[in-house]
C-alpha positions as CSV (number, residue, x, y, z in Angstrom):
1,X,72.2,92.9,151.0
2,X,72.2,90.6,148.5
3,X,74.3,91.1,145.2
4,X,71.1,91.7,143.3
5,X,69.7,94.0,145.6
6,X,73.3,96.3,145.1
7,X,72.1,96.2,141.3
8,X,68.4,97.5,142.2
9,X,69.4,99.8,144.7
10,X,72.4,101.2,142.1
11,X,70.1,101.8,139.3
12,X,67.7,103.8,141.4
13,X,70.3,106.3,143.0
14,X,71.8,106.7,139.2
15,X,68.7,107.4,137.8
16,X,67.6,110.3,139.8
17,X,70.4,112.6,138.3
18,X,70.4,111.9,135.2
19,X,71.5,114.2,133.7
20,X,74.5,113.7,135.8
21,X,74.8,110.3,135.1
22,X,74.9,110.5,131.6
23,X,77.7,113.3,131.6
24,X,79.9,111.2,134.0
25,X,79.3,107.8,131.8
26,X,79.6,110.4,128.6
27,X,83.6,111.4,129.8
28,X,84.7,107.5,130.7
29,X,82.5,106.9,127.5
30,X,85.1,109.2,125.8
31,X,88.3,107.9,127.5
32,X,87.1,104.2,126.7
33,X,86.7,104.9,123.5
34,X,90.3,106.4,122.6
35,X,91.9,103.4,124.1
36,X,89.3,100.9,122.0
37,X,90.2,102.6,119.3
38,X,93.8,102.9,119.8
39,X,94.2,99.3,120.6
40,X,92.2,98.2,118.0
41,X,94.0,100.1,115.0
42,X,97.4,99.0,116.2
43,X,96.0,95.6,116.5
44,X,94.3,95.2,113.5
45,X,97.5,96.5,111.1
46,X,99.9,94.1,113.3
47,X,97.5,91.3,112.7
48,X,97.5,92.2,109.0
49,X,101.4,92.4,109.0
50,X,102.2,89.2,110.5
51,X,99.3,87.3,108.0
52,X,101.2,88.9,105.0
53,X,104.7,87.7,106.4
54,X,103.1,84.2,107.0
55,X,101.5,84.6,103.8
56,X,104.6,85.2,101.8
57,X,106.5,82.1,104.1
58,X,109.2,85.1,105.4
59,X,109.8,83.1,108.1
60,X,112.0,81.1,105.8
61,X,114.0,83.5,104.4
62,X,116.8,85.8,104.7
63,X,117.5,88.9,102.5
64,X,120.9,89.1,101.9
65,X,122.3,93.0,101.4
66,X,125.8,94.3,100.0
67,X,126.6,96.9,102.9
68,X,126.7,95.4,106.7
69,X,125.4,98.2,107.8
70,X,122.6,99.2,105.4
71,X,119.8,97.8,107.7
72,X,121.4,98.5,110.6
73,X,118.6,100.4,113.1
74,X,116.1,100.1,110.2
75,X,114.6,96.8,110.0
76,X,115.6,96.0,106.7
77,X,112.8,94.3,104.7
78,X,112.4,91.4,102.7
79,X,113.0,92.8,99.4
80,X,115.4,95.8,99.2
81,X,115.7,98.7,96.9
82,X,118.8,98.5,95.8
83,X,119.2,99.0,92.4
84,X,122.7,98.1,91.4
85,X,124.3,101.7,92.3
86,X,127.4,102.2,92.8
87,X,128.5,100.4,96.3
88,X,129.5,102.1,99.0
89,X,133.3,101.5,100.8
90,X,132.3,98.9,103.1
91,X,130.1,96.9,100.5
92,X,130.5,93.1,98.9
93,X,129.3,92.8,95.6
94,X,126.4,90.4,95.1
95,X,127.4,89.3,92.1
96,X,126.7,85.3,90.5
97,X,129.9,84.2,92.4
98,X,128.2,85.4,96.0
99,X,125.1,83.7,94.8
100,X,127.1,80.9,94.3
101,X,128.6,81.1,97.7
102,X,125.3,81.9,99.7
103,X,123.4,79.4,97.9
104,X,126.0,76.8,98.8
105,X,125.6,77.8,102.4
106,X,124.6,74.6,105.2
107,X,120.7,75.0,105.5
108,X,120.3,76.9,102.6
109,X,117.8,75.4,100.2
110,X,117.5,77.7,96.9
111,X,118.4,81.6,96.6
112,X,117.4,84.4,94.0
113,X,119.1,87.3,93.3
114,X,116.9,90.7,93.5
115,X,116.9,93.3,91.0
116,X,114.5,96.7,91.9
117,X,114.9,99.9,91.4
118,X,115.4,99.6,87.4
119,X,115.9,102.7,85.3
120,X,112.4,104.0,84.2
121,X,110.3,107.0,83.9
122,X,107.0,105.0,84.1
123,X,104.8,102.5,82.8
124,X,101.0,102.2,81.3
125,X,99.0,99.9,79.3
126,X,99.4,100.2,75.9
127,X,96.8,102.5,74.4
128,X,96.4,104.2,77.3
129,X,97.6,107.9,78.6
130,X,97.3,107.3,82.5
131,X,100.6,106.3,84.3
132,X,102.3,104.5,86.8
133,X,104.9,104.7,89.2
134,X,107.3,101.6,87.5
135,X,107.8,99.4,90.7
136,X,109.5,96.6,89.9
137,X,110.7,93.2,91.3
138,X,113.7,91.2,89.4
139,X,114.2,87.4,90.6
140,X,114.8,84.0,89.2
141,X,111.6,82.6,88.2
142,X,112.6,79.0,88.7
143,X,113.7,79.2,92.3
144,X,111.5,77.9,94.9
145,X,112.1,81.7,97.3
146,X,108.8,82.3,96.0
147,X,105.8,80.9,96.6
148,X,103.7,83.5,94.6
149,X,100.3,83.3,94.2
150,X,98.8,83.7,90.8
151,X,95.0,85.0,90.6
152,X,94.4,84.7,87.0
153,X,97.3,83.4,83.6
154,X,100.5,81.9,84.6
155,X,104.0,82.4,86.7
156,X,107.2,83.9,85.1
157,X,109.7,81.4,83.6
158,X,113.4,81.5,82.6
159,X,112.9,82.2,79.3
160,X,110.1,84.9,79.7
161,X,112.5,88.2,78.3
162,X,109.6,90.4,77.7
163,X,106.8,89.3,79.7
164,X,105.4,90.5,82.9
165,X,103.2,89.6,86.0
166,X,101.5,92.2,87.0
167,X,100.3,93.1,90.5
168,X,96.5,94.3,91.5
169,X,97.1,97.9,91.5
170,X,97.6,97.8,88.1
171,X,94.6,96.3,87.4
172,X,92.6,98.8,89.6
173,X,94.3,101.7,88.1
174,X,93.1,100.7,84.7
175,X,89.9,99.2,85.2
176,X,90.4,95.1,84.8
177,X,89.9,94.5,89.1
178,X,86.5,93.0,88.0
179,X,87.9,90.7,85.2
180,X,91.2,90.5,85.2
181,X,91.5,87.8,83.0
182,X,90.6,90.4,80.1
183,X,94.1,91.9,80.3
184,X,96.4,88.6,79.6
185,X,97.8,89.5,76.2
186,X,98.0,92.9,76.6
187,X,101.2,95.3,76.7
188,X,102.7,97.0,79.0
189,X,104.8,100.0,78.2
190,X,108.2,101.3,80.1
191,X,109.0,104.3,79.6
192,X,112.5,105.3,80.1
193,X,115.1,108.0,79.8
194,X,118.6,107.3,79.6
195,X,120.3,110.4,77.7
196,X,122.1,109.5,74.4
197,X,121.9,105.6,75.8
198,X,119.3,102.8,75.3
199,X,118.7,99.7,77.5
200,X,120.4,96.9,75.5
201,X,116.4,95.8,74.3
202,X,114.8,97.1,71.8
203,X,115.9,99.5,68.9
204,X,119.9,100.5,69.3
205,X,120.1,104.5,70.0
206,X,120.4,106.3,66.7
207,X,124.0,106.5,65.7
208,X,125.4,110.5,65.5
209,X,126.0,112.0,62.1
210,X,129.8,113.3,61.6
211,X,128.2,117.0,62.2
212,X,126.2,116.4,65.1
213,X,126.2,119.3,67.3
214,X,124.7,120.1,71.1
215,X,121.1,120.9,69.6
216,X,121.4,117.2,68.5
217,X,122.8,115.5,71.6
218,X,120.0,117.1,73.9
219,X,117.8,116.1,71.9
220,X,118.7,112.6,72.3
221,X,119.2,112.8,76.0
222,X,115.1,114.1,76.1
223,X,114.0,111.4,74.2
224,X,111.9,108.3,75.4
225,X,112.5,105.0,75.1
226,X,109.7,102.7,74.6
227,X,110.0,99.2,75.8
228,X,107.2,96.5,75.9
229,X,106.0,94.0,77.9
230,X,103.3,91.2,77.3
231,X,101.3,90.5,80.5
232,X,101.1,86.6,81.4
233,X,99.4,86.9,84.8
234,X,98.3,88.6,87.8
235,X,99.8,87.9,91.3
236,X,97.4,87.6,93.7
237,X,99.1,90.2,95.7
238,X,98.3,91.5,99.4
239,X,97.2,94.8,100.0
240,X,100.7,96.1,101.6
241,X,102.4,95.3,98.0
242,X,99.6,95.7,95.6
243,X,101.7,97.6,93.6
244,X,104.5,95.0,92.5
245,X,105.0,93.9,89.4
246,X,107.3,90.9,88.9
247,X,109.9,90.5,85.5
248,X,112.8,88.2,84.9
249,X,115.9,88.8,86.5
250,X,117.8,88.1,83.1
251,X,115.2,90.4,81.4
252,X,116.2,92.9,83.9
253,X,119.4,92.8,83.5
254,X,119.4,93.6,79.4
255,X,117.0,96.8,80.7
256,X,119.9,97.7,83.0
257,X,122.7,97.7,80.9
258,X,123.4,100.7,78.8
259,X,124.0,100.8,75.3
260,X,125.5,103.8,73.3
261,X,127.4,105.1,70.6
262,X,131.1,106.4,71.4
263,X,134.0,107.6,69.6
264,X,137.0,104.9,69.2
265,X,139.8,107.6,68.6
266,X,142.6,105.2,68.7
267,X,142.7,105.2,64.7
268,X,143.0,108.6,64.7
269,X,145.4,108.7,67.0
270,X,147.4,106.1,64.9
271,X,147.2,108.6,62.1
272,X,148.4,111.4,63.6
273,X,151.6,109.9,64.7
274,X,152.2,108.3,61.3
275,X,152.1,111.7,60.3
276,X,154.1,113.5,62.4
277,X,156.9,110.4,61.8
278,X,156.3,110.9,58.2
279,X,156.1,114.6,58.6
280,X,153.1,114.9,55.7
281,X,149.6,116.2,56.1
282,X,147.4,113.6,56.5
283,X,143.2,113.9,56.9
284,X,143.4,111.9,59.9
285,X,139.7,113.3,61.2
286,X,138.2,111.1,58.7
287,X,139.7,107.7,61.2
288,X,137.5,108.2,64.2
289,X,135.3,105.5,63.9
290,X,131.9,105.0,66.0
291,X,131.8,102.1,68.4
292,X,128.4,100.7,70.1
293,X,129.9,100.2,73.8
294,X,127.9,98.4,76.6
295,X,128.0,99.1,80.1
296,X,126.0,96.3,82.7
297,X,125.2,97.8,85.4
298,X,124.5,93.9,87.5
299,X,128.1,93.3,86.2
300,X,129.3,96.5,88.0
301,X,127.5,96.3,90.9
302,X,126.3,93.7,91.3
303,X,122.6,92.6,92.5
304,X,120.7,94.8,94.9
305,X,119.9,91.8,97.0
306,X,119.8,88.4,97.2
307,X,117.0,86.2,98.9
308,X,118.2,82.9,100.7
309,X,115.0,80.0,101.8
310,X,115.6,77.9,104.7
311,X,114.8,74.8,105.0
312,X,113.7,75.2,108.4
313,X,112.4,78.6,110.1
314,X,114.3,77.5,113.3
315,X,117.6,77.7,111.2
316,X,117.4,81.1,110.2
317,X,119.8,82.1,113.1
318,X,122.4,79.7,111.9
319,X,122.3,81.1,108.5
320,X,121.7,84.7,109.3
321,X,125.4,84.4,111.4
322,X,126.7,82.7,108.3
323,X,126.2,84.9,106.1
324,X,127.2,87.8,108.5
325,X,130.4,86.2,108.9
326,X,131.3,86.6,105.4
327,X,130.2,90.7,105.7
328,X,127.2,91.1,104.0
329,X,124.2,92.5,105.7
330,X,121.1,90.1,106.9
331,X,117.5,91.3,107.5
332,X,115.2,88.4,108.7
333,X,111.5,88.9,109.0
334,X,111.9,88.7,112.8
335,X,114.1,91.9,112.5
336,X,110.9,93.6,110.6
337,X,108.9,92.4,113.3
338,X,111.1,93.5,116.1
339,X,111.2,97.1,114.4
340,X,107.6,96.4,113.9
341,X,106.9,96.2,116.9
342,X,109.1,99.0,118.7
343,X,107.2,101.3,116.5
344,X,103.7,100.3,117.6
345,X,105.1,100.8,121.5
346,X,106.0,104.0,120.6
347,X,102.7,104.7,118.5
348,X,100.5,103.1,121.9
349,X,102.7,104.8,124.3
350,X,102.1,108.3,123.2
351,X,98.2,107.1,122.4
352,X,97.7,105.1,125.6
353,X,98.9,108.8,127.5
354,X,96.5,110.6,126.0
355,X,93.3,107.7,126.8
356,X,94.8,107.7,130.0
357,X,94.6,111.5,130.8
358,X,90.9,111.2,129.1
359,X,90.2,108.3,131.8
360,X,91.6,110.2,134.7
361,X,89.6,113.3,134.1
362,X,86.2,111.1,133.8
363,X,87.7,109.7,137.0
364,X,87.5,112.9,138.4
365,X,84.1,112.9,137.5
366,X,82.9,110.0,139.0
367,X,84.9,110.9,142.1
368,X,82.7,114.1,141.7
369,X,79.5,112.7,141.4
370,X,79.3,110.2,144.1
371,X,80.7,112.8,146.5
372,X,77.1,115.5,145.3
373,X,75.5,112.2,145.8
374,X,76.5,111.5,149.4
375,X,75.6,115.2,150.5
376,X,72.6,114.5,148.8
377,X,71.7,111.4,150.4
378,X,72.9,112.2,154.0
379,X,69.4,111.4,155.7
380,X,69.0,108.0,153.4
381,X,72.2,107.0,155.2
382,X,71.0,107.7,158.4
383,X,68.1,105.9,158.2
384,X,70.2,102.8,156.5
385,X,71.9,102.9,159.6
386,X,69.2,103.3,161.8
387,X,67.7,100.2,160.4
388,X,70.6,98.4,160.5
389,X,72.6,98.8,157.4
390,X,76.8,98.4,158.6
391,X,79.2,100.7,157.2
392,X,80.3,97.6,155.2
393,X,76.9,98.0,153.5
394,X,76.6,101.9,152.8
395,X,80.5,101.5,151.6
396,X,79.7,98.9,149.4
397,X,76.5,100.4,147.8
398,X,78.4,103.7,147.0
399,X,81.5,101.5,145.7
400,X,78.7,99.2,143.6
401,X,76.8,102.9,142.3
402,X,80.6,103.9,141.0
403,X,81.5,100.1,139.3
404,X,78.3,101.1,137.6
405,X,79.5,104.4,136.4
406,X,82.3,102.7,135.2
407,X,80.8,99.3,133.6
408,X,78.7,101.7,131.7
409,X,80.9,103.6,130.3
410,X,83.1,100.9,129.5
411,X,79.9,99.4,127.9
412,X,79.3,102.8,125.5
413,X,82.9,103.5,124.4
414,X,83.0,99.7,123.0
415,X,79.8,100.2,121.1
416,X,80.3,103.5,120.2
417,X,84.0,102.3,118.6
418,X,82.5,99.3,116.6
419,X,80.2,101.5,115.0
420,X,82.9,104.1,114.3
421,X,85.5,101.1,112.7
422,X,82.6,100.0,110.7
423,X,81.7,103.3,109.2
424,X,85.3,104.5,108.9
425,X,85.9,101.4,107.4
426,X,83.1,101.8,104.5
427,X,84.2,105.2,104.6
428,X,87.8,104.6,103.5
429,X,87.2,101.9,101.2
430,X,85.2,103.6,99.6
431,X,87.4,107.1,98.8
432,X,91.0,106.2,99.7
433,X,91.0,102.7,97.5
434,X,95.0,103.6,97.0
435,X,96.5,103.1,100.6
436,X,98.0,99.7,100.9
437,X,95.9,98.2,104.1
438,X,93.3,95.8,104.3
439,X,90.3,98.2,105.4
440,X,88.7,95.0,106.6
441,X,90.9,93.9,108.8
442,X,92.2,97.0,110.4
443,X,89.3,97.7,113.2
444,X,89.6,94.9,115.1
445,X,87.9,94.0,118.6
446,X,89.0,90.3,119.9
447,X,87.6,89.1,122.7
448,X,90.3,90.1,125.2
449,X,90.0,93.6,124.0
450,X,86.2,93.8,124.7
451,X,86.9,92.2,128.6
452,X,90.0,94.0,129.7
453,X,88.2,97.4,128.3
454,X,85.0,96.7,130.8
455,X,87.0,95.3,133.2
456,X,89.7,98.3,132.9
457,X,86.5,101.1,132.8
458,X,84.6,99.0,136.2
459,X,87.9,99.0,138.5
460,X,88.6,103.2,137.5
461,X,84.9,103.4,138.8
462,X,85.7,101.1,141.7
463,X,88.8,103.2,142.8
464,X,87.1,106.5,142.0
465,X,84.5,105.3,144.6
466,X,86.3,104.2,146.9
467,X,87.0,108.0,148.9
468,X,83.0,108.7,148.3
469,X,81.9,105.2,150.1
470,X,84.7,105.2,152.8
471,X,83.2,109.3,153.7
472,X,79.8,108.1,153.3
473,X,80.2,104.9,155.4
474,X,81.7,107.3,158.6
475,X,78.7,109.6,158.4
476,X,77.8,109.2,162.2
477,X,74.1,107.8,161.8
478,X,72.4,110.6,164.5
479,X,74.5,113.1,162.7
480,X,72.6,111.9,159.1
481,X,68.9,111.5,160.5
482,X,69.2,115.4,161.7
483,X,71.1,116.7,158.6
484,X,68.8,119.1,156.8
């Protein structure tokens, strides 16, 4: 038989159960399509990933962390959180001499320190009541770390204390996606709590009357500071960190450091032992004088990170050991990748068991089906045989009827998951406009996907048919013609 007469001859013998047919191509239609989907989903956010990464040139640079062991087992990131806390035993401070140092490295062509993490309640556009979640990023404007792209006004600079560059969520939240040029100008509030203190910006904390009692001091600890903000720009941000705002690292640093009213007692002190010497009652209460005292938290603790470019992505090794040496912890973007990438094997492992238990039972089926279609066609094989047909023949036919099965099913599931990804996709970016993925990219179906998923569903018919066209191809031939 010729291959077109196989296709003829499979298409007949299918269509007279249909019914049967279209429940076995229904369960490898199901099977298909949790693999499709599976594979697609991990696809599409790991394509998404990498064209941020490339996007943001990570591949040239190296973040640069106080405690060795911070990112150990956790893939780091590009910009850490720290947010100049106290450091832990085995930590180096990243302070301006480190920067020094690390910038100074061999291969190293420019470094920013990173600041994130800054003390704040929230943030909002003047005039308005909504809020935000404050999420800040600190850096030296005038290094070339950052290539960041600017949708609308202009980049930070040096001398930019109280100006900020917003990121898109911001824009969404209050209504400016569609013209964002319309909010240059316009503030942007902080809101921040820091107990009797005050970030040394702004208006000093009020100074404490001689009488002030603990009704007074919690009311200062409850009250909010405002600080302002003019936005300059909008950073034409990805969708995995829409909700970045960028600020000077020197502004950041006058947020961070504390300024408060304390006690200098050491006049008092001077008093009293005058007095005693003297041995004559003095009013030495009336000495204590109030002091405004500072406290920098980037001169404590230093920076919560520190960003190093390349000048070559092939010498990130070179400097990532470099910097090691001198015991500060490294993330590269090939460590988030790495991670990246153990978690999707995890994610497809524990999805690609459950597609594959949904193909083995439609396997099952199809192993079912052409078995009910070789009792049923006992007497057709017979007469095959009698006029001539070899077992090679009758085993490939039934082999050929179960590819079918397969192809076809294959052939569903792919459809039936593009037409899924495209209405999940309206469907999300529609009503969840707040997760950080790009809905458009995420169902993916490249051209490898599409073959190996046919390919894949054909050979789990072809083995499936195998046992049905080997027992069909030994039915003795005298045997079949007298089968009732």
């Amino acid at each position: 038989m010729r291959f077109l007469d196989y296709i003829r001859s499979a298409f007949k013998n299918l269509s007279r159960q249909k019914s049967r047919t279209f429940l076995t191509v229904s369960a490898i239609t199901v099977g298909s399509l949790s693999v499709i989907l599976m594979v697609s989903l991990l696809t599409g956010i790991r394509t998404s990933l990498m064209d941020l990464l490339i996007s943001m040139d990570a591949f040239s640079l190296v973040t640069v962390t106080p405690d060795p062991d911070a990112l150990e087992g956790g893939g780091g990131g590009l910009i850490t959180s720290g947010n100049g806390g106290p450091l832990s035993s085995d930590a180096k401070k990243l302070d301006d001499a480190a920067l020094a140092t690390l910038r100074a490295l061999p291969n190293v062509v420019d470094a920013t320190p990173i600041g994130s993490g800054i003390w704040m309640e929230a943030m909002r556009l003047e005039n308005e009541t909504k809020k935000m979640w404050p999420s800040l990023i600190a850096y030296e404007p005038e290094t070339k770390v950052f290539q960041m792209p600017i949708q609308t006004g202009r980049k930070l600079t040096s001398l930019d204390m109280d100006k900020i560059v917003v990121g898109s969520r911001f824009l969404k939240t209050y209504g400016y996606t569609d013209h964002p040029q319309d909010i240059l100008g316009k503030k942007v509030v902080f809101i921040m709590k820091m107990g009797g203190s005050a970030p040394d910006w702004g208006e000093l904390p009020e100074k404490p009357p001689t009488n002030a009692d603990k009704e007074w001091w919690d009311a200062q600890n409850d009250k909010e500071r405002l600080i302002t903000a003019e936005i300059i720009g909008v950073a034409e941000n990805s969708a995995f960190d829409d909700n970045q705002n960028y600020i000077n690292i020197a502004w950041a640093q006058r947020l961070m450091t504390q300024v408060r009213w304390e006690w200098d007692d050491s006049a008092r002190k001077a008093c009293e032992e005058q007095s005693q010497r003297e041995r004559r009652p003095v009013d030495c209460a009336s000495q204590n004088t109030l002091t405004l005292m500072k406290d920098d938290q980037y001169t404590k603790n230093g920076y919560g990170s520190i960003i190093l470019k390349a000048d070559n992505p092939d010498n990130l090794k070179t400097i990532s050991a470099a910097v090691a040496a001198k015991g500060y912890g490294v993330s590269t973007a090939e460590d988030m990748v790495e991670e990246m990438n153990k978690v999707f094997l995890g994610i497809g492992t524990v999805l690609g068991i459950i597609g594959g238990i949904a193909l083995f039972v439609a396997a099952i089926g199809i192993i079912n089906t052409m078995v009910m279609a070789t009792y049923e066609r006992i007497r057709e094989i017979g007469v095959m045989r009698a006029c001539g047909a070899t077992r090679a023949t009758i085993r490939h036919l039934f082999t050929f009827e179960a590819a079918m099965l397969g192809f076809w099913g294959g052939v569903f599931g792919l459809l039936l998951s593009i037409l899924i990804g495209k209405i999940g996709t309206k469907i999300v970016d529609r009503y969840a406009t707040d997760i950080p993925i790009p809905i458009d990219q995420i169902a993916q179906f490249p051209w490898w996907l599409v073959t190996g998923v046919l390919a894949f569903t054909t050979l789990i018919g072809v083995l499936s048919g195998l046992y049905p066209a080997v027992r069909a191809a030994r039915l003795n031939p005298v045997d079949a013609l007298r089968y009732e």
